[in-house]
C-alpha positions as CSV (number, residue, x, y, z in Angstrom):
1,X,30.0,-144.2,-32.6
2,X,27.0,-146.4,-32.9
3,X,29.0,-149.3,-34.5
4,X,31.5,-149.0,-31.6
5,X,29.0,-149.2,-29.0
6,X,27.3,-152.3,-30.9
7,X,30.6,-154.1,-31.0
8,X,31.2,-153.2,-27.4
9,X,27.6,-154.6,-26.5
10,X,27.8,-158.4,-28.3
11,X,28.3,-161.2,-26.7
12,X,31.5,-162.3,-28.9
13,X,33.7,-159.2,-27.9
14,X,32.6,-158.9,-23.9
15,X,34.0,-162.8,-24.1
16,X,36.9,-161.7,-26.2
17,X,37.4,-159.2,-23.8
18,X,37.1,-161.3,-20.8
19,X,39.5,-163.8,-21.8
20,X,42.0,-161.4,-23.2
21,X,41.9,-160.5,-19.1
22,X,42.3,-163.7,-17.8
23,X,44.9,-164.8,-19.9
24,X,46.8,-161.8,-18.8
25,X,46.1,-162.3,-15.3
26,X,47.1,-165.9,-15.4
27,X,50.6,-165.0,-16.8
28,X,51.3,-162.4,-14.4
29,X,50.1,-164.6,-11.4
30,X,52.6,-167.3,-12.8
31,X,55.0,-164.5,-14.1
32,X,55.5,-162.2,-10.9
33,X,57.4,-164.3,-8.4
34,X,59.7,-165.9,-10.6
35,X,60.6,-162.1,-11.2
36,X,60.7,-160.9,-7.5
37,X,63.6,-162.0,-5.1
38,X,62.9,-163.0,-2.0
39,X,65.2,-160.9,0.3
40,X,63.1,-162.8,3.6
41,X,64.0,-166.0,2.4
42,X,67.7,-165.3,1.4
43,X,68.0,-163.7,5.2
44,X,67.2,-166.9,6.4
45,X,69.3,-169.2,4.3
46,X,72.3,-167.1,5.0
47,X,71.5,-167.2,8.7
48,X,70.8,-171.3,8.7
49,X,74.3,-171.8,6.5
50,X,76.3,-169.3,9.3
51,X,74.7,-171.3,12.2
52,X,75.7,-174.9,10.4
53,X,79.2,-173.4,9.6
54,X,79.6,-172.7,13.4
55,X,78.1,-175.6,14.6
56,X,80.7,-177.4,12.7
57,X,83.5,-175.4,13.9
58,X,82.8,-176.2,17.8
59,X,82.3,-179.8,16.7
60,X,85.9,-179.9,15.0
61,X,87.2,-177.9,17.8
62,X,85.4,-180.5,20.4
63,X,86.4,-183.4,18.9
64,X,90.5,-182.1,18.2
65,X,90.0,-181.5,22.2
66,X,88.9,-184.6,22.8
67,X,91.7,-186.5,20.6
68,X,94.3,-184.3,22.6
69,X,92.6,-185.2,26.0
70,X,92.0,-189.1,25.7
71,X,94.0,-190.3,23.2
72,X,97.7,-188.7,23.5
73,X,100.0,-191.2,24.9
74,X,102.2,-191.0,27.8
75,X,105.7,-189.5,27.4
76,X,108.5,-191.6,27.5
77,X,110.9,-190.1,29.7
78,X,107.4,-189.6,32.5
79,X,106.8,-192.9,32.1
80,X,110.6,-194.3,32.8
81,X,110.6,-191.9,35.9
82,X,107.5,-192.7,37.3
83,X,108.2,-196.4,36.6
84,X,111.6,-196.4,38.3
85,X,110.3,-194.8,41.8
86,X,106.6,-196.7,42.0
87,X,105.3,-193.2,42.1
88,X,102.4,-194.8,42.3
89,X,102.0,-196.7,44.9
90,X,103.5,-194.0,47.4
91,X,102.4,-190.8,44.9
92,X,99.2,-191.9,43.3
93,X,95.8,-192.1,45.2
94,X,92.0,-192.5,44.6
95,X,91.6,-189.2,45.2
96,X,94.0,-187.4,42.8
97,X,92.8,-189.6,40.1
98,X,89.1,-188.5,40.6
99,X,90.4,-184.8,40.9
100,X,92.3,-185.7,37.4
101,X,88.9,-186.8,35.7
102,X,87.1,-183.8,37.3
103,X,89.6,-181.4,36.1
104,X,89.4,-182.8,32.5
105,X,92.5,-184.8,32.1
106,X,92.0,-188.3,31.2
107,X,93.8,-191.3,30.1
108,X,97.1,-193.0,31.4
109,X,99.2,-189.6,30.4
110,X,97.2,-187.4,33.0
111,X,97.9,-189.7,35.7
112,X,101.7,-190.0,34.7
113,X,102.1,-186.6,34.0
114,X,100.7,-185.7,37.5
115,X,102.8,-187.6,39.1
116,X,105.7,-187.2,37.6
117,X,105.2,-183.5,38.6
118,X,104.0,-184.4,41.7
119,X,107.9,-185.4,42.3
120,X,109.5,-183.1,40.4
121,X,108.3,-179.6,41.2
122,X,109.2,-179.8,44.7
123,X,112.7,-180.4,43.8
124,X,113.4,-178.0,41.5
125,X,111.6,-175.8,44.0
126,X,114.1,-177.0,46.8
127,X,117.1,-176.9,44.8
128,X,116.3,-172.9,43.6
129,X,115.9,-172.0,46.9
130,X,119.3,-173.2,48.5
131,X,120.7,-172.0,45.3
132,X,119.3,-168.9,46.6
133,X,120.0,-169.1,50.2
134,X,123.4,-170.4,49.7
135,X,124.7,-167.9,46.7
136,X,122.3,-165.4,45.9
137,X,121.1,-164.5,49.5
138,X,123.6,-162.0,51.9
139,X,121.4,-161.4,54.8
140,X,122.3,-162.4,58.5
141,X,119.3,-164.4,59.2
142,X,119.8,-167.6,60.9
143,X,120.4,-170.7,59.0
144,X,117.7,-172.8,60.6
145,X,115.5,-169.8,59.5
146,X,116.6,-170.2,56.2
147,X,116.5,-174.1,55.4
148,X,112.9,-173.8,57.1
149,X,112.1,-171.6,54.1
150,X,113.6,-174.1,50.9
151,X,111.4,-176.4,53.2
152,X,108.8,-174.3,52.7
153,X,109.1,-174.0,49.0
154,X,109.8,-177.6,48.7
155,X,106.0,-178.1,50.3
156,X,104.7,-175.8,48.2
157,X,106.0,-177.7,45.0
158,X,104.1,-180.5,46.1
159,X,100.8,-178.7,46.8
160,X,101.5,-177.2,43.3
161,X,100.0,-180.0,41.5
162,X,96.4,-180.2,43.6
163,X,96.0,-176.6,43.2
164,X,96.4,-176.4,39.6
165,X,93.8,-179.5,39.4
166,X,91.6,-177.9,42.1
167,X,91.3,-174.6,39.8
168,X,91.1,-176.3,36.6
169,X,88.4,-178.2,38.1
170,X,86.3,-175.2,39.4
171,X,86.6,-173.6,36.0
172,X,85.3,-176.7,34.5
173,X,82.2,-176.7,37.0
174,X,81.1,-173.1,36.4
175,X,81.2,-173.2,32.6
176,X,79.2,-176.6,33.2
177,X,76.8,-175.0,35.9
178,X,75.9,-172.1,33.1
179,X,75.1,-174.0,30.9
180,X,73.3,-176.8,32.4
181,X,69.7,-175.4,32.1
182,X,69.7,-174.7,28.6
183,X,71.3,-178.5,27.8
184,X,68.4,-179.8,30.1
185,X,65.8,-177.9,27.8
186,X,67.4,-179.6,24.6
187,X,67.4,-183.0,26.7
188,X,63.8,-182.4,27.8
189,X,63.0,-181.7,23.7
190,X,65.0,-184.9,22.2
191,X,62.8,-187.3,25.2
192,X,59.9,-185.7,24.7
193,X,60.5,-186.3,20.4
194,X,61.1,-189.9,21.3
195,X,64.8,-190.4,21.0
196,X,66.2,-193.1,23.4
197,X,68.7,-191.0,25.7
198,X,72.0,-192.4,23.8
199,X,70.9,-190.2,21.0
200,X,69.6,-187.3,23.2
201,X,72.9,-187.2,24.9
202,X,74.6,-187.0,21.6
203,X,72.4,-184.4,20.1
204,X,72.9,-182.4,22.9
205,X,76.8,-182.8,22.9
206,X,76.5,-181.4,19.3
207,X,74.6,-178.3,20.4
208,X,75.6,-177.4,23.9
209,X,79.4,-177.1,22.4
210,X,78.7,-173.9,21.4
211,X,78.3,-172.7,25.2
212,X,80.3,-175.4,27.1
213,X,82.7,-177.6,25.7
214,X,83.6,-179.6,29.2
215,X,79.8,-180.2,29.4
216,X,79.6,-181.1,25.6
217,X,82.4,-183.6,26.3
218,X,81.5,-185.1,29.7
219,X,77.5,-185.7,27.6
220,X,79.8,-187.5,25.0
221,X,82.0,-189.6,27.6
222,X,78.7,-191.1,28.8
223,X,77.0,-191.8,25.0
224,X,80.6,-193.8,24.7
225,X,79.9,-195.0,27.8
226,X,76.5,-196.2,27.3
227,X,77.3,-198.2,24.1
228,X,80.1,-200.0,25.6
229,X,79.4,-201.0,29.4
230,X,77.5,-203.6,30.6
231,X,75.4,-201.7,32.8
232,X,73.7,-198.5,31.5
233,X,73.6,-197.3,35.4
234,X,77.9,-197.5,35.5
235,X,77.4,-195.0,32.7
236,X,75.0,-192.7,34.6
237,X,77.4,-192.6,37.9
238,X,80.4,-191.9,36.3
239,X,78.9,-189.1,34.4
240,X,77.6,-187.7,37.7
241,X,81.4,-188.5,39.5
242,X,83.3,-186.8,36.8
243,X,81.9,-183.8,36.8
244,X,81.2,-183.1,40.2
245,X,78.0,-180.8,39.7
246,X,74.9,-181.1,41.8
247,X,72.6,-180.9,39.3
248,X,74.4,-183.4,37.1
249,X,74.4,-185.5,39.9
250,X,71.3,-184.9,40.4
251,X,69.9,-185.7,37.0
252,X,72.4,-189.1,37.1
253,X,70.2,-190.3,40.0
254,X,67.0,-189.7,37.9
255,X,68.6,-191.5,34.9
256,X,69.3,-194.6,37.4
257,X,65.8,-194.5,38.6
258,X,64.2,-194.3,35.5
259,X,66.2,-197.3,33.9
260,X,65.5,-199.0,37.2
261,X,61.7,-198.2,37.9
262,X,60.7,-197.2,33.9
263,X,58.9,-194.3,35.1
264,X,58.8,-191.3,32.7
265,X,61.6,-189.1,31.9
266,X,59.7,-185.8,30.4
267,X,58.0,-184.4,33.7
268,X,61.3,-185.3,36.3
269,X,63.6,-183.4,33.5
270,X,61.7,-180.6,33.4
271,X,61.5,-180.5,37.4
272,X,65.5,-180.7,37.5
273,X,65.8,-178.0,34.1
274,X,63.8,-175.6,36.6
275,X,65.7,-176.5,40.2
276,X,68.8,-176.2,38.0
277,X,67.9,-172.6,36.4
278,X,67.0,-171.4,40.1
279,X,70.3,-172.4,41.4
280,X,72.1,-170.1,38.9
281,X,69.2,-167.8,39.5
282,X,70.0,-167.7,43.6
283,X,73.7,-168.2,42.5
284,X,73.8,-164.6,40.9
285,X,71.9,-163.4,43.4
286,X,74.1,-164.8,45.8
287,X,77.0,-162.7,44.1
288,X,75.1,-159.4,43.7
289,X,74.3,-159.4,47.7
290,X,77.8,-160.4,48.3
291,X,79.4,-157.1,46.4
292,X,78.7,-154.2,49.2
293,X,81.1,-155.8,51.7
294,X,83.7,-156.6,49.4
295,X,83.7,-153.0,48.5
296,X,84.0,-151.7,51.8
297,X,87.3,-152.2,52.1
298,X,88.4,-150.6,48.5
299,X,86.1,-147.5,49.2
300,X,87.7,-146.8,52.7
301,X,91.2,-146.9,51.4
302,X,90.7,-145.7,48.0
303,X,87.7,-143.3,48.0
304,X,87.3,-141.6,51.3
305,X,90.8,-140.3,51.5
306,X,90.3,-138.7,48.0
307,X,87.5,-137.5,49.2
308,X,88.4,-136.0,52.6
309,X,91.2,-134.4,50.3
310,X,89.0,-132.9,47.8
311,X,86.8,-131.4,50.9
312,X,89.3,-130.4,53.0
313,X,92.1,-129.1,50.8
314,X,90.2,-125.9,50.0
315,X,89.7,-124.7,53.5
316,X,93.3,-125.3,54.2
317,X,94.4,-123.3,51.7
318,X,91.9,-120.3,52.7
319,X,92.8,-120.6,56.0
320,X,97.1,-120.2,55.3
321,X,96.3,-117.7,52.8
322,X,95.2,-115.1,56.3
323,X,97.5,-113.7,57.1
């Protein structure tokens, strides 16, 4: 026992001993996360590769949009028809073409295809109905009467057109409206970083596919836009005229004025990100206050008479069954 406690007590073994724990602690220090798996980190790669793989779906999906959109040429048999009437001198307007690029369709097809449907529909509309008035149709109603309605249909085939644009174009708008805050906040981060606003525009066309792809394509239009017109502030109107939103418009006019002036970007972005989240803000609102009336109607004819029934059914029957 006394030899044990000797050896314990000299100098050699107590450093024995001490490096015999370091050396051991160093190779577990070194050894133990090599050995662990880090499930934290794994979450987050897996997460980063899933958000890259969709990012690069909606940009494949954007861009076969945009191939079918601006670059399909116009058919031939369109083209010969609208050619051999001057559709478009007595057809085409400023107007419909603006209501074309609002609604998305671009390109020499959009404007042939509109007009040729423009002249078609409300003959094929015309003809089917004095097929139907003439053969199908046995009832004694007057023949002015009845010419007044193909004349009807025929007017009808040529509003057709406009009000197929005119709802393409509002769905266009409200996917653009929703998510016009959030692309503002990406635009606000790419200034603020120091990117010029060719290359904010096109980082935010990358990113805001996801929500809107109309907004992700217009933000593209005007990079193309900006790279190949003479005048940067071309590029900023037409972004502003094609898509027919205030608050694009409204940011157009501060892109003008800050290539014009060179007055900071960062603080009037963030002004029009916040009037643009309170518009969908009062927007909603606008919709929530405007429910109660519209279900006035539905709950007088739908819900009061089941009501009354349910109430008043009982006492009828206990009253009959008196005798």
């Amino acid at each position: 026992m006394d030899a044990i406690v000797n050896l314990l007590n000299s100098r050699q073994m107590l450093l024995s001993i001490f490096v015999a724990i370091a050396v051991v602690a160093t190779i577990l220090s070194l050894g133990m996360p090599l050995l662990q798996t880090d499930s934290f980190a794994k979450r987050m790669k897996s997460v980063s590769t899933e958000r890259e793989r969709i990012r690069q779906r909606e940009r494949e999906r954007l861009a076969a949009r945009q191939s079918i959109s601006l670059r399909q040429e116009p058919k031939a048999y369109m083209k010969q028809v609208v050619e051999s009437f001057s559709l478009s001198k007595w057809l085409g307007t400023e107007k419909a073409k603006s209501q074309l690029a609002m609604a998305g369709y671009r390109g020499p097809q959009a404007e042939i295809g509109f007009l040729f449907f423009r002249l078609v529909v409300p003959i094929v509309l015309f003809v089917a109905a004095m097929f139907y008035i003439v053969v199908l149709d046995d009832s004694d109603w007057p023949l002015l009467i009845k010419f007044g309605g193909a004349i009807f249909a025929s007017y009808v085939g040529i509003k057709a057109p406009e009000l197929f644009l005119k709802n393409t174009t509002s769905k266009r708008q409200v996917s653009m409206r929703r998510s016009f805050p959030d692309a503002m906040d990406l635009l606000l981060i790419c200034v603020e970083s120091g990117m010029s606003i060719e290359h904010a525009f096109r980082k935010v066309s990358q990113e805001i596919g996801v929500q809107s792809v109309p907004l992700a394509e217009e933000f593209t239009l005007a990079t193309a836009e900006l790279a190949y017109l003479p005048d940067r502030r071309q590029a900023f109107e037409n972004l502003g005229a094609r898509t027919g939103v205030e608050s694009i418009q409204q940011i157009s006019t501060v892109l003008i004025q800050a290539e014009k002036y060179g007055t900071p970007l960062g603080t009037a972005l963030r002004v029009v990100a916040q009037e643009s989240r309170e518009a969908r803000m009062s927007m909603a609102e606008k919709k929530a206050h405007s429910l109660p009336p519209k279900l006035t109607v539905p709950m007088i004819l739908f819900f009061l008479p089941v009501l009354f029934a349910v109430i008043i059914t009982p006492a009828i029957i206990q009253v009959m069954a008196i005798p």
